[in-house]
N, C-alpha and C positions, 0 to 999 in steps of 0.2 A: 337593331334594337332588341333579337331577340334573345331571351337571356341565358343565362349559363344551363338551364335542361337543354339545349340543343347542341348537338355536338356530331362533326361528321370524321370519321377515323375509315382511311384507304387503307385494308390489310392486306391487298395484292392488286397488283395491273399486271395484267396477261402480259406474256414476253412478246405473244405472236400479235398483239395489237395494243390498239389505245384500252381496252378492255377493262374495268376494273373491279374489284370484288369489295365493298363498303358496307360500315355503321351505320344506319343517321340515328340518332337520338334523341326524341320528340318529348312532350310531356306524356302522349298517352301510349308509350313502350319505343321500341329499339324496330325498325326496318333496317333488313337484309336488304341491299342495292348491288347489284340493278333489280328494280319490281315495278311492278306492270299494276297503278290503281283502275278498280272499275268505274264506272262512270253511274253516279247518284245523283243526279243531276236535280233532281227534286227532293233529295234528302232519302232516297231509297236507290239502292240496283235494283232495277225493274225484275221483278217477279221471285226475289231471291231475298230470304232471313237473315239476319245479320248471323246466324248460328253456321247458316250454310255459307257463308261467304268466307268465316274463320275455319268452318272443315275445308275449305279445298285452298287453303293457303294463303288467301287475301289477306296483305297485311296493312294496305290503306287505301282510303277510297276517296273518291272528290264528291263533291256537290258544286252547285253553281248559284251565284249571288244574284247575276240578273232572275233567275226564274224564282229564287227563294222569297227575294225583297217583293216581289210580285203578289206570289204567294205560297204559303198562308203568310207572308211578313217578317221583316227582321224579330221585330218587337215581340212576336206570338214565337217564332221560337227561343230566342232570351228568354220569354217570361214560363217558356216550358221548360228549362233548362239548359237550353245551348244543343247543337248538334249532335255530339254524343249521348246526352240523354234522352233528346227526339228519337234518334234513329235507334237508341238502345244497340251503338256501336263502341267498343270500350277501344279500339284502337285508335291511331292514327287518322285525319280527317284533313283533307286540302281543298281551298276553294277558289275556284277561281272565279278574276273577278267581273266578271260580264264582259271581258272587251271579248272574247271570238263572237260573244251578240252582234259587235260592231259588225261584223264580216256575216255570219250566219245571217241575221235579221234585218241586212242591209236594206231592205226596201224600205224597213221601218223608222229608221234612223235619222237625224242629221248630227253629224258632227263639225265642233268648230276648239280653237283652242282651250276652253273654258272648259266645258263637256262634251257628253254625248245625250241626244234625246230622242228617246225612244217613242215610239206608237206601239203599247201593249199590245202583245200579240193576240192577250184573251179575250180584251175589249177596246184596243185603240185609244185608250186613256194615254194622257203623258205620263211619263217617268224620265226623269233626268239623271244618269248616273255621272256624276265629275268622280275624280281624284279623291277627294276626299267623303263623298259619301259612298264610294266604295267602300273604301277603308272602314269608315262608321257602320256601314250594314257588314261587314267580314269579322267586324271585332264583336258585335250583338251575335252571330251567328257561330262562334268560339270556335273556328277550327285551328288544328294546330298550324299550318301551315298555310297563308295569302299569300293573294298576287295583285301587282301594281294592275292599275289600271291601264290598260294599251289599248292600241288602235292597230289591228288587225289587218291588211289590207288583199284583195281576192289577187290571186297570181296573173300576171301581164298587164297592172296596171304601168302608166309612164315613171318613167326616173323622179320627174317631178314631184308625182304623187306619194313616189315608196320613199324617196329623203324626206317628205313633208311629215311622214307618218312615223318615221324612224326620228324625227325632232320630238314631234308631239310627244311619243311613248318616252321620251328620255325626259322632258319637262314632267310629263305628268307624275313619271319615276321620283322624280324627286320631291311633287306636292304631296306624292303617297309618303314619303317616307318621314317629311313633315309632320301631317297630319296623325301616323304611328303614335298610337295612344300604350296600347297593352305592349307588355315584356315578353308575353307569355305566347306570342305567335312570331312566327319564324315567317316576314315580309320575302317575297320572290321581286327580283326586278326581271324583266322579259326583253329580250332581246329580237329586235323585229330587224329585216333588211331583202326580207323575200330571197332570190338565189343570186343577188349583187354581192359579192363578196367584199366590196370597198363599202357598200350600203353596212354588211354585217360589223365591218371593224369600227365604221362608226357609230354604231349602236351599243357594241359589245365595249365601246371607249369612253360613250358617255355615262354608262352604267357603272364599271364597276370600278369607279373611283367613290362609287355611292356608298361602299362597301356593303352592299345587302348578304344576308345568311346565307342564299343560294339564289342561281342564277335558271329562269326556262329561256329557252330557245322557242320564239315563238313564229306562226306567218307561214309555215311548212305543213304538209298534207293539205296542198289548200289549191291543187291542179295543176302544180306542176309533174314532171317525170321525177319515179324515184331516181332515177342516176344525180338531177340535178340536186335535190335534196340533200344525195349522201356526200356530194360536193360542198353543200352548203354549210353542211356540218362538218365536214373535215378544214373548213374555213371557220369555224366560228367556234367550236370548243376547244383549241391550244389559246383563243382568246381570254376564256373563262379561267375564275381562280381552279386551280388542282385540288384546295382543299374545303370546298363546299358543295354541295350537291347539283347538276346539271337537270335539267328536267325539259325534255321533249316533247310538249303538248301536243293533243289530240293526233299521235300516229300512232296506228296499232297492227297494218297487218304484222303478222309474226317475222316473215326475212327482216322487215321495217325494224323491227324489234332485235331483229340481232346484229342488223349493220346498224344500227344505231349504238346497242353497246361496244361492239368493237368500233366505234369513233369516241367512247368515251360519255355516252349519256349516262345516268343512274337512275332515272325516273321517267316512265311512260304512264299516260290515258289514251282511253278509246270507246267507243260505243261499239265497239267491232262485237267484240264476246257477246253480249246481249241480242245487241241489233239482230245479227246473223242468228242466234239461237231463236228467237222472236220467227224467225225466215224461214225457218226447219234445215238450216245450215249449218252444219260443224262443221270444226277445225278437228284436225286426227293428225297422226304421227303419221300418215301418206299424203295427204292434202285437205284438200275440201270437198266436204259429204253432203249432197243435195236429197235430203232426204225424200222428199213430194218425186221425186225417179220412180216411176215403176217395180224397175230392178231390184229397188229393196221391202216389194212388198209381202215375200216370203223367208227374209232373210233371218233369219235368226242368229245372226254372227250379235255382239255389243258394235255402238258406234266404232269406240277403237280398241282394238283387242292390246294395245297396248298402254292403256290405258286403267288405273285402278279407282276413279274415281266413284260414287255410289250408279249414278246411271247406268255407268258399263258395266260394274257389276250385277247387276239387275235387271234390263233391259235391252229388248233386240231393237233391233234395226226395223223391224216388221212391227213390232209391238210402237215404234216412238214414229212411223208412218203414220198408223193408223190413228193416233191423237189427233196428228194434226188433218189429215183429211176428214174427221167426223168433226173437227172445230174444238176441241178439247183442250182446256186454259194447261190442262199437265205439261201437256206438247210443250210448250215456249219456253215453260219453268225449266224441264226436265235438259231442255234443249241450250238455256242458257247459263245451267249450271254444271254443266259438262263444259260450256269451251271455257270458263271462267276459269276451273280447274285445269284445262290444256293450256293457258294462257300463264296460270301461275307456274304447272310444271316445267314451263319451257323458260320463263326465269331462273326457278331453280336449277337447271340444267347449263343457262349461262353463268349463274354464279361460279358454279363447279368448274365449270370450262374453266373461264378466266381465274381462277384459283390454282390448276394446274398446269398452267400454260398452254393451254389448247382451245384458245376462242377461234383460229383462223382453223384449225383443223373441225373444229364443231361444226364452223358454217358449210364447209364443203359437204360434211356428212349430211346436214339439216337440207342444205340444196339439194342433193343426192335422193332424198328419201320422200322430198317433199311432191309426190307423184303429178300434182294438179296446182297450181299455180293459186298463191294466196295474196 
C-alpha cells in the first residue's frame, strides 16, 4: 500500500557475493543501503542530538511502538506532530512494531491467536497489542517505514512451537496489511522460522505473495551460534523479492553486519553502538576497547587513530577513562557517539566494497584487522 515516494533501485551486487549497493527512497530523503539504523527506542538515541547523529552519517533510525504507546502515547505524539517533529529528526524513521516485546518481555506477556497482552513493564497495567492496533498506534506515530505485527520466538523452542509462531506471524501479516490505512508508510512483513530452513520457506511463502514494500527477516540474534544464523540467511534471502529492501532485525555486531551484507541484507538495527558506549566500550578499526582497563589511564593516543570522528579528534584515551571512573554523563555521550560513527563508517566502507566488487576481499581484510573479537 505504500505509495509511489517509495522506491528501491540495486545500482550494483558485488561480483564476489550476494552483496549489494542500493536506493531506498522514502518520503523523508533517499538511504544509501546497506545502512546500519540506531536504535531510538523511546523516540531518542540515548544520549545523542539529532545534529549529532546526521554529523557522523546516520541516515535512519528506529523507534519502537510497544514502549511509545506506553509512553508518553500514540495520541500525545500525533497531537505533537508525529515522530519527526517530536524528535526534531528530518530523516528517515522505522518502527517496529512491538512483537521482539513478545520475546524480550516474555514473562510479561500472553499470547494467543487474536493478540498479544502485555503486563506493563512500568506499572503491570494491561496493554493488548493485536494486528491492527499496531498498525493504528505506527500510523498515529508517522514513521516512514512499519512493521507487521509478529511473534518472536526465543531460540530452542520445539518444532511445534516455531511452525505455530511462523502461522501466527503470516496471519497476523495479512490482518496488518488489511487494516493499512495511510499510503504514505512503506508496511514491512517479517519473516520468522528460527534456524529451520523448511520453517524459513514457509514463512518467507506465506508472505510474499502479500506483496508488502520490503521484507525483515526476523527471530535471529536471539542465542543461537552465528554460523547457524549466517546459514539461516543464506536460506531465506534468495527467498525474498531482489527488488525491495531486506532488513535484518536487531543484529549488530559489526562481522554480523558484513556477513550479513555479503548474503544480501540492506537494512540492520542494534543497541550495540549505545549500549556498549553507555559501557565505556568501543568499537575501533582493531577491535574492541575496554576503556575502565588500567592500561589506558595514561594514554593519550584517540580511541581510534584511524578514526575522524569529533571524539577522536579531540580526546584521549586517558581523558574518556577518566569520565567514566569520576561518573561523568560526557563519558557515555562521548562514548556512544564515536561507535555510532564507527558503525556508519564501516557501512560506508561496505557500500564501497560491494560497488567495486570486493565485499569477499573486504571481509578477509576487516577479519584480519579486527585484533579482539567483536
Amino acid at each position: 500500500m505504500a505509495s509511489s515516494a517509495f522506491r528501491f533501485e540495486v545500482e550494483h551486487t558485488d561480483a564476489t557475493s550476494q552483496g549489494r549497493a542500493a536506493l531506498w527512497t522514502t518520503p523523508h530523503g533517499v538511504v544509501q543501503t546497506p545502512a546500519f539504523m540506531p536504535v531510538g527506542t523511546a523516540a531518542t538515541v540515548k544520549g545523542l542530538t539529532p545534529d549529532q547523529l546526521a554529523a557522523a552519517g546516520v541516515q535512519m533510525v528506529l523507534a519502537n511502538t510497544y514502549h511509545l504507546a506506553l509512553r508518553p502515547g500514540a495520541d500525545v505524539v500525533a497531537e505533537l506532530g508525529g515522530l519527526h517533529r517530536l524528535m526534531h529528526w528530518n530523516g528517515p524513521i522505522l518502527t517496529d512494531s512491538g512483537g521482539f516485546q513478545v520475546f524480550s518481555l516474555a514473562k510479561l506477556t500472553r499470547v494467543d491467536d487474536e493478540q498479544v497482552l502485555f503486563r506493563s513493564h512500568l506499572d503491570g497495567s494491561p496493554f493488548a497489542l493485536s494486528p491492527e492496533t499496531a498498525i493504528r498506534i505506527q500510523e498515529s506515530l508517522g514513521a516512514d517505514c512499519i512493521m507487521c505485527l509478529d511473534e518472536c520466538p526465543p531460540h530452542g523452542v520445539s518444532p511445534e512451537q516455531l511452525q505455530a509462531a511462523v502461522d501466527r506471524t503470516t496471519c497476523w501479516a495479512m490482518r496488518c496489511k488489511e487494516a493499512q490505512q495511510r499510503t504514505d508508510q512503506a508496511l514491512f512483513g517479517i519473516v520468522q522460522g528460527g534456524t529451520d530452513p523448511v520453517l524459513r520457506e514457509r514463512s518467507a511463502r506465506g508472505l510474499v505473495p502479500l506483496l508488502f514494500p520490503g521484507y525483515a527477516i526476523g527471530g535471529l540474534g536471539v542465542g543461537e551460534e552465528p554460523s547457524a544464523m549466517y546459514t539461516a540467511l543464506e536460506t531465506t534471502v534468495p527467498l525474498l523479492p531482489a527488488d525491495r529492501p531486506r532488513y535484518l532485525m536487531g543484529v549488530g555486531r559489526p562481522i554480523d553486519l558484513v556477513e550479513g551484507v555479503l548474503r544480501g541484507v540492506d537494512l540492520f538495527d542494534c543497541v550495540m553502538p549505545t549500549r556498549n558506549g553507555r559501557n565505556a566500550t568501543a568499537f575501533t578499526s582493531r577491535g574492541l576497547l575496554r576503556l575502565r582497563n588500567a592500561c589506558h589511564q595514561r594514554d593519550p593516543r584517540p580511541l581510534d587513530e584511524e578514526c575522524d570522528c569529533p571524539v577522536c579528534r579531540q580526546f584521549s584515551r586517558g581523558y574518556l577513562r577518566h569520565l567514566f571512573l569520576a561518573n561523568e554523563m560526557l563519558g557515555p555521550i562521548l562514548l556512544s557517539l564515536h561507535n555510532v560513527a564507527f558503525y556508519q563508517r564501516l557501512m560506508a566502507d561496505l557500500r564501497a566494497a560491494c560497488r567495486a566488487d570486493r565485499g569477499t576481499e573486504f571481509r578477509a581484510i576487516q577479519l584480519a584487522r579486527w585484533e579482539t573479537s567483536f
